[in-house]
PDB file of N, CA, C and O in Angstrom:
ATOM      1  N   UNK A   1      -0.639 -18.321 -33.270  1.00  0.00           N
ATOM      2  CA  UNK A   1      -1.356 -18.877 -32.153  1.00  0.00           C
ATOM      3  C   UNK A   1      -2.447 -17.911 -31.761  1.00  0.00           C
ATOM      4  O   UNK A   1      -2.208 -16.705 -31.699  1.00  0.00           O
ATOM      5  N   UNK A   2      -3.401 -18.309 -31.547  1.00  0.00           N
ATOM      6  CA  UNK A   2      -4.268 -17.770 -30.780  1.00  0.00           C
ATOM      7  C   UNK A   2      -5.165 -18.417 -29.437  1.00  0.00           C
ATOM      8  O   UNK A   2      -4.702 -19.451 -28.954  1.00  0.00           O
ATOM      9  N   UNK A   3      -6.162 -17.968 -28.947  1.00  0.00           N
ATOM     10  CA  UNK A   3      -6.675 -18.545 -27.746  1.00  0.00           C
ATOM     11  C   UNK A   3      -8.243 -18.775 -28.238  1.00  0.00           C
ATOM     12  O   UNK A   3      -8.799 -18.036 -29.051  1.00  0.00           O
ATOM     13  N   UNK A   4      -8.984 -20.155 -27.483  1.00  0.00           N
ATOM     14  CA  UNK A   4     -10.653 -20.236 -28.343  1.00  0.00           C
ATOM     15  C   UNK A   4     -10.926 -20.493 -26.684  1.00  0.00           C
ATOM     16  O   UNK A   4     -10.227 -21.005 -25.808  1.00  0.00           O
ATOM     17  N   UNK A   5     -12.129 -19.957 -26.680  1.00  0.00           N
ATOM     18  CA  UNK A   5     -12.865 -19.848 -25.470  1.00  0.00           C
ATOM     19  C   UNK A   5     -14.194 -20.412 -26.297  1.00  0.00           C
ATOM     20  O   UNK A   5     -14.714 -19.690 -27.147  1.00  0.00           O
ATOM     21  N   UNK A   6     -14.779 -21.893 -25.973  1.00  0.00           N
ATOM     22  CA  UNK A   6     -15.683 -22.455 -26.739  1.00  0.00           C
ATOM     23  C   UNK A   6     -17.561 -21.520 -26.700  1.00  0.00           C
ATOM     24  O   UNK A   6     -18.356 -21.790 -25.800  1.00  0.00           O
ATOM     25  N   UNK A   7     -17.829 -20.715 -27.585  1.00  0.00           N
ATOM     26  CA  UNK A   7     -19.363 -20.173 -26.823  1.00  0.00           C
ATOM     27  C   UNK A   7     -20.021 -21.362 -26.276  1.00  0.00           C
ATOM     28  O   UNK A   7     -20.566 -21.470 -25.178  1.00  0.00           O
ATOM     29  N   UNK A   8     -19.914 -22.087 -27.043  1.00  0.00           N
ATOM     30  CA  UNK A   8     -21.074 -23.317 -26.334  1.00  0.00           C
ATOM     31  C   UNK A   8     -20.909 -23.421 -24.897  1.00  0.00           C
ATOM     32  O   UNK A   8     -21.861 -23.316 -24.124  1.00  0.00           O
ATOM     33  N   UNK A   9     -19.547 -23.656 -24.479  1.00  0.00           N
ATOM     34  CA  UNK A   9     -19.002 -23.900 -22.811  1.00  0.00           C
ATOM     35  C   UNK A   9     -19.565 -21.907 -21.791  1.00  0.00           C
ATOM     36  O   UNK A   9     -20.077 -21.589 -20.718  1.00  0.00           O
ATOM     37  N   UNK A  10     -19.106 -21.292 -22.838  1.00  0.00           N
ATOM     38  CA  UNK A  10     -19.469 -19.844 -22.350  1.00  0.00           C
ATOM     39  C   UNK A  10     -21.059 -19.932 -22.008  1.00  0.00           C
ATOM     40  O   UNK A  10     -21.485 -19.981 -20.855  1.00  0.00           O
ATOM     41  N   UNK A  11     -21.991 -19.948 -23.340  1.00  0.00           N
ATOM     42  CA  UNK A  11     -23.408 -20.256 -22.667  1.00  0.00           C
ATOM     43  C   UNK A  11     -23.915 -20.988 -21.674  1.00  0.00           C
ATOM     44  O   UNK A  11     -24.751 -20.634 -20.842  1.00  0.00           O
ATOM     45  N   UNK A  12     -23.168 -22.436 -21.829  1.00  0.00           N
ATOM     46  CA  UNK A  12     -23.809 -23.426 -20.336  1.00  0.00           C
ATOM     47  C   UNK A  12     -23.197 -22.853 -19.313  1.00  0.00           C
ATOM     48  O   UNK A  12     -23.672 -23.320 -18.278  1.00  0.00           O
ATOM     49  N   UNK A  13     -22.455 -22.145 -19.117  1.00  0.00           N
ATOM     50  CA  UNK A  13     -22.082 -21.277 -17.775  1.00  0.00           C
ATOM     51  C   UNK A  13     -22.909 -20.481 -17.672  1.00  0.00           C
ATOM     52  O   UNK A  13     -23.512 -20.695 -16.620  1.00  0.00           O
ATOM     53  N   UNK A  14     -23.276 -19.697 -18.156  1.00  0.00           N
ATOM     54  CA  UNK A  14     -24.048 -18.138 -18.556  1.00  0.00           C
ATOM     55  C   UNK A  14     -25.725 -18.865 -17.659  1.00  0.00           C
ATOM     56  O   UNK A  14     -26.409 -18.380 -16.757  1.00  0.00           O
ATOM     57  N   UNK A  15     -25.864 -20.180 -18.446  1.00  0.00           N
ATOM     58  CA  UNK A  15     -27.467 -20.445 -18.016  1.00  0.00           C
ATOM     59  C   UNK A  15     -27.315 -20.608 -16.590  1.00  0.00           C
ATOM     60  O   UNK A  15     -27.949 -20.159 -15.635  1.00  0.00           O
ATOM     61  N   UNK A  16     -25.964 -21.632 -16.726  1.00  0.00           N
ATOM     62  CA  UNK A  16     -26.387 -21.879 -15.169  1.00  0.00           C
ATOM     63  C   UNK A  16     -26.442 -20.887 -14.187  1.00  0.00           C
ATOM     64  O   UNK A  16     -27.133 -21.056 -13.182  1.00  0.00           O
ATOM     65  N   UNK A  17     -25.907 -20.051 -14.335  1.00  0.00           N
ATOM     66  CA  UNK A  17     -25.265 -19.273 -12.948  1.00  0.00           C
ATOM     67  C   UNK A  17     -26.666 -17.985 -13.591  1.00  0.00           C
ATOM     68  O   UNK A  17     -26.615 -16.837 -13.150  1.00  0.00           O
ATOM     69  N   UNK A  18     -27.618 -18.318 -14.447  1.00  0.00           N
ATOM     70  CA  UNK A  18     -28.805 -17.440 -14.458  1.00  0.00           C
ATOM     71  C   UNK A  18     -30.144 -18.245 -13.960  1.00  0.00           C
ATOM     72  O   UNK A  18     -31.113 -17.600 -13.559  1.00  0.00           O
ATOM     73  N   UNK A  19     -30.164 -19.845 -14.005  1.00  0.00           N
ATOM     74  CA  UNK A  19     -30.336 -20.333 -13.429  1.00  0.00           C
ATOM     75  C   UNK A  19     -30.388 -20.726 -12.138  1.00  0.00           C
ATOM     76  O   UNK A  19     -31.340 -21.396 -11.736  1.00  0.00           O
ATOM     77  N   UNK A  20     -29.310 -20.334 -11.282  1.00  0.00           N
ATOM     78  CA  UNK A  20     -29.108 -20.177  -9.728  1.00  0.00           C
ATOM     79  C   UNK A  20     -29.848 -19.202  -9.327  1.00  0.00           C
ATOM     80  O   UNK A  20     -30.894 -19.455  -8.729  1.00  0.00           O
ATOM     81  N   UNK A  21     -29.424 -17.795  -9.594  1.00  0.00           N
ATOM     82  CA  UNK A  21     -29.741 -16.619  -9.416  1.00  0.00           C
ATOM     83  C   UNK A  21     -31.716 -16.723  -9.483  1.00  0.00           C
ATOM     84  O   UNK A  21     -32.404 -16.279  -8.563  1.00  0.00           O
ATOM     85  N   UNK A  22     -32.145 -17.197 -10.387  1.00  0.00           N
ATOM     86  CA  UNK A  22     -34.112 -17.727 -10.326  1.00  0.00           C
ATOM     87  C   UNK A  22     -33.978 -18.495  -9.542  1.00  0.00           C
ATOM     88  O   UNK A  22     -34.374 -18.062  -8.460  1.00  0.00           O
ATOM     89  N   UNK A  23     -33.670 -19.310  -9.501  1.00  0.00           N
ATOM     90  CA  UNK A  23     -33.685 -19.832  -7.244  1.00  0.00           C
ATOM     91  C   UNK A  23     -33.310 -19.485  -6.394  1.00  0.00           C
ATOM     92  O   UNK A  23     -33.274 -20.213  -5.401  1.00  0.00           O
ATOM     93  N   UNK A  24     -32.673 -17.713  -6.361  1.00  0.00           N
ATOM     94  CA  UNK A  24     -32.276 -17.374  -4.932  1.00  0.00           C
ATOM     95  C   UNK A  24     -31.143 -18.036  -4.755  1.00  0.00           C
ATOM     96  O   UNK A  24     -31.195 -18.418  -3.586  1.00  0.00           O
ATOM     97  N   UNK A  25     -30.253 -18.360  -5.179  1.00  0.00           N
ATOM     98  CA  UNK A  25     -29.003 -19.033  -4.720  1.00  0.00           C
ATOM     99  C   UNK A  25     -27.682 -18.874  -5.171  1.00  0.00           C
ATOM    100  O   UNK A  25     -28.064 -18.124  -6.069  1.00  0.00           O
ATOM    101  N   UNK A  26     -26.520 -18.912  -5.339  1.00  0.00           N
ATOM    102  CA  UNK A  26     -25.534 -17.863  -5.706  1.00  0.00           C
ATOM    103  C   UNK A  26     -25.143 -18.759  -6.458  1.00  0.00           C
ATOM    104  O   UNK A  26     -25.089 -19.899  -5.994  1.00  0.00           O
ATOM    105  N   UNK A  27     -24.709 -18.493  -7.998  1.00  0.00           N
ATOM    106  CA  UNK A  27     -23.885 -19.703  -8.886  1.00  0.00           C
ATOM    107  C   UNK A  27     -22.596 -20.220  -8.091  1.00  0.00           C
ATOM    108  O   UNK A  27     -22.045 -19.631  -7.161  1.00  0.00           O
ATOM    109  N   UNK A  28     -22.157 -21.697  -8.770  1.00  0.00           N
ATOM    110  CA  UNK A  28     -21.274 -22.395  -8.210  1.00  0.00           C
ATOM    111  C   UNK A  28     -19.719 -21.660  -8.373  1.00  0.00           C
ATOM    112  O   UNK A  28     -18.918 -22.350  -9.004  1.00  0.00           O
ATOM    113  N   UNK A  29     -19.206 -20.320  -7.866  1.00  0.00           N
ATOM    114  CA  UNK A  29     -18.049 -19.985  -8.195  1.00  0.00           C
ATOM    115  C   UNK A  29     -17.275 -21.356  -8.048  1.00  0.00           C
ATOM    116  O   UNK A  29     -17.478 -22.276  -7.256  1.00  0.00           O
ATOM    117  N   UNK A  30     -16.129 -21.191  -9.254  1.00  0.00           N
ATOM    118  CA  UNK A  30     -15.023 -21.712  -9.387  1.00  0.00           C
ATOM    119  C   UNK A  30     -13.828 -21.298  -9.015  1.00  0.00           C
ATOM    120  O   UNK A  30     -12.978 -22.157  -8.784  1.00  0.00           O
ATOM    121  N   UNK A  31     -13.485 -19.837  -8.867  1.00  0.00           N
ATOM    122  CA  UNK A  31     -11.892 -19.454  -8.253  1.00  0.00           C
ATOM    123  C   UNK A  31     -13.084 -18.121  -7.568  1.00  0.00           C
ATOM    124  O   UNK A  31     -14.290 -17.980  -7.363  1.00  0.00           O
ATOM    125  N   UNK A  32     -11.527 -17.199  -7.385  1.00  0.00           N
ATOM    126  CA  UNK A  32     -11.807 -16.078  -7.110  1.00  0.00           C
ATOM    127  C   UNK A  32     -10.805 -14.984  -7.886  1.00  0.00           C
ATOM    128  O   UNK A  32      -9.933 -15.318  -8.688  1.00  0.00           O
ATOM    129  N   UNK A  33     -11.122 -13.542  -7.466  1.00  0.00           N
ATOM    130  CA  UNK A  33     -10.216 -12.857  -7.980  1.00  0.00           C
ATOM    131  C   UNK A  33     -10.283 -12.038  -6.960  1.00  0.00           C
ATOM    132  O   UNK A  33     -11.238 -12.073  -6.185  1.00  0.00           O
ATOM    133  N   UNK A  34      -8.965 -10.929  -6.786  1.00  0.00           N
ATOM    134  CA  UNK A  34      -9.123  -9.692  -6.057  1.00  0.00           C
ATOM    135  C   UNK A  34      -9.201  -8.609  -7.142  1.00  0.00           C
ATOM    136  O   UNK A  34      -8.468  -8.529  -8.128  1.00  0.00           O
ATOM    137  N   UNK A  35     -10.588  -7.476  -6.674  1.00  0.00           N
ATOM    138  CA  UNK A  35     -10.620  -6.768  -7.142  1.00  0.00           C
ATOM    139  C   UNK A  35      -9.926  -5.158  -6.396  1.00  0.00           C
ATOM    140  O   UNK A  35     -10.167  -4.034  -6.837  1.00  0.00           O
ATOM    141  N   UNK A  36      -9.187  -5.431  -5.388  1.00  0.00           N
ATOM    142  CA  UNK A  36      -8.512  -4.815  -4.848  1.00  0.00           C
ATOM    143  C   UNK A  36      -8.906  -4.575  -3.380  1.00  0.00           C
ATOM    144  O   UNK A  36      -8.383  -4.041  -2.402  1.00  0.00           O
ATOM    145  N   UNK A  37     -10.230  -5.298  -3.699  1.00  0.00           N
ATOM    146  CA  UNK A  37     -10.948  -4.541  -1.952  1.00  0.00           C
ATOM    147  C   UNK A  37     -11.211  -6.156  -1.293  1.00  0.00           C
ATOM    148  O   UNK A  37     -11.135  -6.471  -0.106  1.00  0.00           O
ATOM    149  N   UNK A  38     -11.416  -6.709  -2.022  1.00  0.00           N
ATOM    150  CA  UNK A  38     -12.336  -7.920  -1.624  1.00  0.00           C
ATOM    151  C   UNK A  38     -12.005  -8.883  -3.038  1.00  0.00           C
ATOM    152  O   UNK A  38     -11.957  -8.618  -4.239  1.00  0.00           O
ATOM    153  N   UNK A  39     -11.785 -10.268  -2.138  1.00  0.00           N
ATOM    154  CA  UNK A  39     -11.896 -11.994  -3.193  1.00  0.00           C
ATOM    155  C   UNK A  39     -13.355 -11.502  -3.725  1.00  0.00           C
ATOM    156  O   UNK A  39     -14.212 -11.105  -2.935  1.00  0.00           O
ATOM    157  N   UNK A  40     -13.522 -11.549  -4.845  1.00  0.00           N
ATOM    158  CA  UNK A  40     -14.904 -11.576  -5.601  1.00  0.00           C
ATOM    159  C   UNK A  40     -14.892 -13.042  -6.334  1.00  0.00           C
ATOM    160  O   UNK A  40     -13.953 -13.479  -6.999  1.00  0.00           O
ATOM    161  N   UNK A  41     -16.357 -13.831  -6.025  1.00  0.00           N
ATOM    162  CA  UNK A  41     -16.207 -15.255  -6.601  1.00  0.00           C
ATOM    163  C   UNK A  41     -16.308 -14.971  -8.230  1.00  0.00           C
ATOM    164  O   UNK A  41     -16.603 -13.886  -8.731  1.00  0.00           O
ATOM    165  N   UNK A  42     -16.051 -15.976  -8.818  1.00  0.00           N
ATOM    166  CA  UNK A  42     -16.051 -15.783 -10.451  1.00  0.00           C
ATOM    167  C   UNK A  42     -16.199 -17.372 -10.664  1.00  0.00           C
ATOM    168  O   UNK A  42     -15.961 -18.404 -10.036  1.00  0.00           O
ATOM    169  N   UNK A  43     -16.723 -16.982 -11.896  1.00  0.00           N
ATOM    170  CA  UNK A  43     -16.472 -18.623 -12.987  1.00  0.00           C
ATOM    171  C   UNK A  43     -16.144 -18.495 -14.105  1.00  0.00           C
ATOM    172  O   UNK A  43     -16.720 -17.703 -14.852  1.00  0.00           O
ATOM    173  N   UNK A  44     -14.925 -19.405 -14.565  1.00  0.00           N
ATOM    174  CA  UNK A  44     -13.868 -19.747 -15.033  1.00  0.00           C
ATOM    175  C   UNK A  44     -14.050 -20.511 -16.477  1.00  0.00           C
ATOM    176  O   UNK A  44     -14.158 -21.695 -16.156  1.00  0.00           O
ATOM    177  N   UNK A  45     -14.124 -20.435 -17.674  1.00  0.00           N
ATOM    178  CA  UNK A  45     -14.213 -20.886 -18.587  1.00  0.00           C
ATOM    179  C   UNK A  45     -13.243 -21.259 -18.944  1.00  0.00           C
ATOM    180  O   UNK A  45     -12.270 -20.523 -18.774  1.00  0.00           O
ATOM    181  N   UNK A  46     -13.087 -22.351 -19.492  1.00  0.00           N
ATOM    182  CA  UNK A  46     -11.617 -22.908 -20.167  1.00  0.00           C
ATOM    183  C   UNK A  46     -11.099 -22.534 -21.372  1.00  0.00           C
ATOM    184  O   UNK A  46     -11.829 -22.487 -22.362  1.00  0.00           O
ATOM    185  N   UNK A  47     -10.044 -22.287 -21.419  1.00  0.00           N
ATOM    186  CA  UNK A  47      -9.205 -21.563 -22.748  1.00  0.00           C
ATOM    187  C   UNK A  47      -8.254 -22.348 -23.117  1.00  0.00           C
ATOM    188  O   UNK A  47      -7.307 -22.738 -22.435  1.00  0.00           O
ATOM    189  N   UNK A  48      -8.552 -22.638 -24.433  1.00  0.00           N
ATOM    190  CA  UNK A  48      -7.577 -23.956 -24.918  1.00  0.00           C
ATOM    191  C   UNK A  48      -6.548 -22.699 -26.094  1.00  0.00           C
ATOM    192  O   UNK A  48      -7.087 -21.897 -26.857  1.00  0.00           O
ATOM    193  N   UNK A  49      -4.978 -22.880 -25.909  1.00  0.00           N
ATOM    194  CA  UNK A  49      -4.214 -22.327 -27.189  1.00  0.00           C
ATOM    195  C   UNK A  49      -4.477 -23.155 -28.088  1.00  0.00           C
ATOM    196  O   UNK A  49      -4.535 -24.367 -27.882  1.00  0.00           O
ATOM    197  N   UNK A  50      -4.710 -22.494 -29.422  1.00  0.00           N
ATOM    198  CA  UNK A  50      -4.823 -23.111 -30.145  1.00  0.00           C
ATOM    199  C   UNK A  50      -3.501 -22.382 -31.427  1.00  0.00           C
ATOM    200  O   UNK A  50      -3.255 -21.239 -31.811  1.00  0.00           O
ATOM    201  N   UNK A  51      -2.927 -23.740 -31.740  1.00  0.00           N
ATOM    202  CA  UNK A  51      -1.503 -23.791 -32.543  1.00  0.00           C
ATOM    203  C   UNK A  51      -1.800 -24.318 -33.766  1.00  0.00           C
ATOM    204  O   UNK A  51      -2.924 -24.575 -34.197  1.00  0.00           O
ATOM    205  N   UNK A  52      -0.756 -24.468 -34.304  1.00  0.00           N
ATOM    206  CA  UNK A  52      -0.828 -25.056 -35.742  1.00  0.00           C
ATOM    207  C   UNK A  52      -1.102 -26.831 -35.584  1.00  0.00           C
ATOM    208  O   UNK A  52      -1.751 -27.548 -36.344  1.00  0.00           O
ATOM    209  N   UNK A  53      -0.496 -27.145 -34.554  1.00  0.00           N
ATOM    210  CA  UNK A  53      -0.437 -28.452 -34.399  1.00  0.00           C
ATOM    211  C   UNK A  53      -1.769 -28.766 -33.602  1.00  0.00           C
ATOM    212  O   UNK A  53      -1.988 -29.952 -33.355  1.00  0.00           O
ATOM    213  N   UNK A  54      -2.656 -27.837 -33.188  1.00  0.00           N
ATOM    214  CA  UNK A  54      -3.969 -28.491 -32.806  1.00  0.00           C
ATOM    215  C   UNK A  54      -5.048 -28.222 -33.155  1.00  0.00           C
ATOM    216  O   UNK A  54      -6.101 -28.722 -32.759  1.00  0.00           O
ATOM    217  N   UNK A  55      -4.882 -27.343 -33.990  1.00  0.00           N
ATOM    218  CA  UNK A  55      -6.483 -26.411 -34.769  1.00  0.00           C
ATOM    219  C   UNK A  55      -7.498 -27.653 -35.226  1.00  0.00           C
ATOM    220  O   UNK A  55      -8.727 -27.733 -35.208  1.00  0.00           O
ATOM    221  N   UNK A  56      -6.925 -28.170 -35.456  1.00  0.00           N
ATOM    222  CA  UNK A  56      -7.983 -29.732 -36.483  1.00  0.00           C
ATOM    223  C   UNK A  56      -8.178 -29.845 -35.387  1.00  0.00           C
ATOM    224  O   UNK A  56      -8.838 -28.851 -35.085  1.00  0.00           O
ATOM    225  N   UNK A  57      -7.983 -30.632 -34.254  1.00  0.00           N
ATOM    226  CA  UNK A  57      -8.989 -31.051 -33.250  1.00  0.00           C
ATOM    227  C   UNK A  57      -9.354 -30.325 -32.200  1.00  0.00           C
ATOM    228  O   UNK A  57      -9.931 -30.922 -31.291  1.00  0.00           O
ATOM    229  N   UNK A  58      -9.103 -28.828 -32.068  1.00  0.00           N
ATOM    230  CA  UNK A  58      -9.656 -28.048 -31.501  1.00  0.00           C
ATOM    231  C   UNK A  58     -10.975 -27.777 -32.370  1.00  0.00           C
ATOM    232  O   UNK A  58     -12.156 -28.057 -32.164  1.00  0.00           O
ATOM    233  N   UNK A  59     -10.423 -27.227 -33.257  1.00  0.00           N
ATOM    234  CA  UNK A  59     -11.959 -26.162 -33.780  1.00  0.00           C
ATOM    235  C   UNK A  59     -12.597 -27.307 -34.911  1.00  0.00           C
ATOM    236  O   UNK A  59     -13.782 -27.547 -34.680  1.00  0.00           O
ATOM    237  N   UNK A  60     -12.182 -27.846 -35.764  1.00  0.00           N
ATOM    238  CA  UNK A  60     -12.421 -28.821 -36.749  1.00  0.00           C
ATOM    239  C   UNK A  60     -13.479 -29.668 -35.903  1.00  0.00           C
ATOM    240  O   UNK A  60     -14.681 -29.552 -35.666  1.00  0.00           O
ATOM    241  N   UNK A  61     -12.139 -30.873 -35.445  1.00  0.00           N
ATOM    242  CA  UNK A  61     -13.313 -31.658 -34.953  1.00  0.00           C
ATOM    243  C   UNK A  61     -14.262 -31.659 -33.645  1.00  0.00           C
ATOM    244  O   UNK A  61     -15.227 -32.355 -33.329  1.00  0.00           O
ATOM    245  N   UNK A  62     -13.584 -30.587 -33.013  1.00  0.00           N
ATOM    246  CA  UNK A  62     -14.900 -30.181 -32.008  1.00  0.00           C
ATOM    247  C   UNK A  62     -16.366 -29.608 -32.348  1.00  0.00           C
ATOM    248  O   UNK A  62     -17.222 -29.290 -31.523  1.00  0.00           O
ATOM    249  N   UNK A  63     -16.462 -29.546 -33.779  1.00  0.00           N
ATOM    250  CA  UNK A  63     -17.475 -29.233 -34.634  1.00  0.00           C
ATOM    251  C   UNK A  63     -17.927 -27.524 -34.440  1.00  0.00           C
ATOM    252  O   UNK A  63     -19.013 -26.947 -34.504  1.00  0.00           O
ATOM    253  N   UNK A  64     -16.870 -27.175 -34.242  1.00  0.00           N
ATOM    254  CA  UNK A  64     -17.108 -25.203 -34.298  1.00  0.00           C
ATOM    255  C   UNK A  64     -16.961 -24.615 -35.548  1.00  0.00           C
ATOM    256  O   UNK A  64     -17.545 -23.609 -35.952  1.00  0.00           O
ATOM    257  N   UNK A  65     -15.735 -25.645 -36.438  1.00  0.00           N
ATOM    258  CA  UNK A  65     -16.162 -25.002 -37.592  1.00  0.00           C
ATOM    259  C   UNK A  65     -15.887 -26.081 -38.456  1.00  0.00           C
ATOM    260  O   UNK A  65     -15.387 -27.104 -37.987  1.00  0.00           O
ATOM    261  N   UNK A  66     -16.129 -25.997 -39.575  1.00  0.00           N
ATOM    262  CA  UNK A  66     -15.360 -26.998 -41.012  1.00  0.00           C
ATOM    263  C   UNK A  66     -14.225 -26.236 -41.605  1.00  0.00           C
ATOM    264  O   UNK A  66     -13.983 -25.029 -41.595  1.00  0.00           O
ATOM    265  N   UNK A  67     -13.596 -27.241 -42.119  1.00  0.00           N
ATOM    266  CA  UNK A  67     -12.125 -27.719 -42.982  1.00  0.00           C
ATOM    267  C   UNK A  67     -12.181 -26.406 -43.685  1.00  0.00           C
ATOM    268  O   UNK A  67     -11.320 -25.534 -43.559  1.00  0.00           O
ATOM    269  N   UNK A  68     -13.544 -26.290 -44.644  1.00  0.00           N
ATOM    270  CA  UNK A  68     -13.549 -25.289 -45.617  1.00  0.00           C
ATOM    271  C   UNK A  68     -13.622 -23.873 -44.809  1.00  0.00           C
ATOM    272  O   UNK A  68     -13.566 -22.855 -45.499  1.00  0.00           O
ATOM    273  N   UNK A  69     -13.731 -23.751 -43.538  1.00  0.00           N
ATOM    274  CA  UNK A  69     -13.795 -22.408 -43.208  1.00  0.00           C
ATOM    275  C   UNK A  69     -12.568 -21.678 -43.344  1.00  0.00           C
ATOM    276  O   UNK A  69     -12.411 -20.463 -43.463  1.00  0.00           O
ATOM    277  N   UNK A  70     -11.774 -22.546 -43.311  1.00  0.00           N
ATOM    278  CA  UNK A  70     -10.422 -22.195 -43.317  1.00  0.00           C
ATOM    279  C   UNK A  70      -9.277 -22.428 -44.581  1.00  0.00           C
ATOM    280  O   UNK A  70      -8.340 -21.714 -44.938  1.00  0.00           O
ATOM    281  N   UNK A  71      -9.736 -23.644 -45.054  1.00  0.00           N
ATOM    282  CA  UNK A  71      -8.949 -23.530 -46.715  1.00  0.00           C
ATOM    283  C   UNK A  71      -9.304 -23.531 -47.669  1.00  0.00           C
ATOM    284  O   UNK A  71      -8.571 -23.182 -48.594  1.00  0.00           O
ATOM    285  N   UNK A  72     -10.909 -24.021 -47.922  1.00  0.00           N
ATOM    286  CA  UNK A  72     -11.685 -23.939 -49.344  1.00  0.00           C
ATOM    287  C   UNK A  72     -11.834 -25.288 -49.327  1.00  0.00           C
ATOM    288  O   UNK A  72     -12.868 -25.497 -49.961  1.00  0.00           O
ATOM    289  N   UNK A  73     -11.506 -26.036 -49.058  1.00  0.00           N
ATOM    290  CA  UNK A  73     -11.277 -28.004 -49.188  1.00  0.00           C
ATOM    291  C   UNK A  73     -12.617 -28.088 -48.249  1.00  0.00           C
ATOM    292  O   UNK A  73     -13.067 -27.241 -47.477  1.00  0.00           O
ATOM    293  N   UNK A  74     -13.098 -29.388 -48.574  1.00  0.00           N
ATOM    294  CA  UNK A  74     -14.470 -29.596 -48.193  1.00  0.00           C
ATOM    295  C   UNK A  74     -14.093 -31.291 -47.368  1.00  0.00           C
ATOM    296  O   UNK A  74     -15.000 -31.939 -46.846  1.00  0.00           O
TER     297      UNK A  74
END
């Protein structure tokens, strides 16, 4: 098992909240965290496990990678 954090979903966060920031305005936090002193806002990317039983339609057909990246089969 491992964990996929999609870049594509990572970048459209990344623009937006660089996007806010060129208008003077604070990106849309989604949670928070404590950094021990103070809630600091944050945004939250989604992390899908990815198992044996979901790799094909995680990474396959979400089009991150092909069949052959992984077995040679096309």
């Amino acid at each position: 098992m491992t964990v996929w954090k999609n870049t594509r979903t990572l970048a459209k966060t990344a623009l937006d909240a660089a996007n806010a920031l060129l208008k003077g305005t604070a990106p849309a936090a989604t949670t928070t965290y404590n950094n021990g002193n103070v809630d600091v806002p944050s945004l939250q990317s989604p992390v899908v496990v990815v198992t044996q039983d979901n790799i094909k339609d995680t990474l396959i057909a979400g089009g991150a990678f092909q069949l052959s990246d992984f077995t040679g089969l096309k």
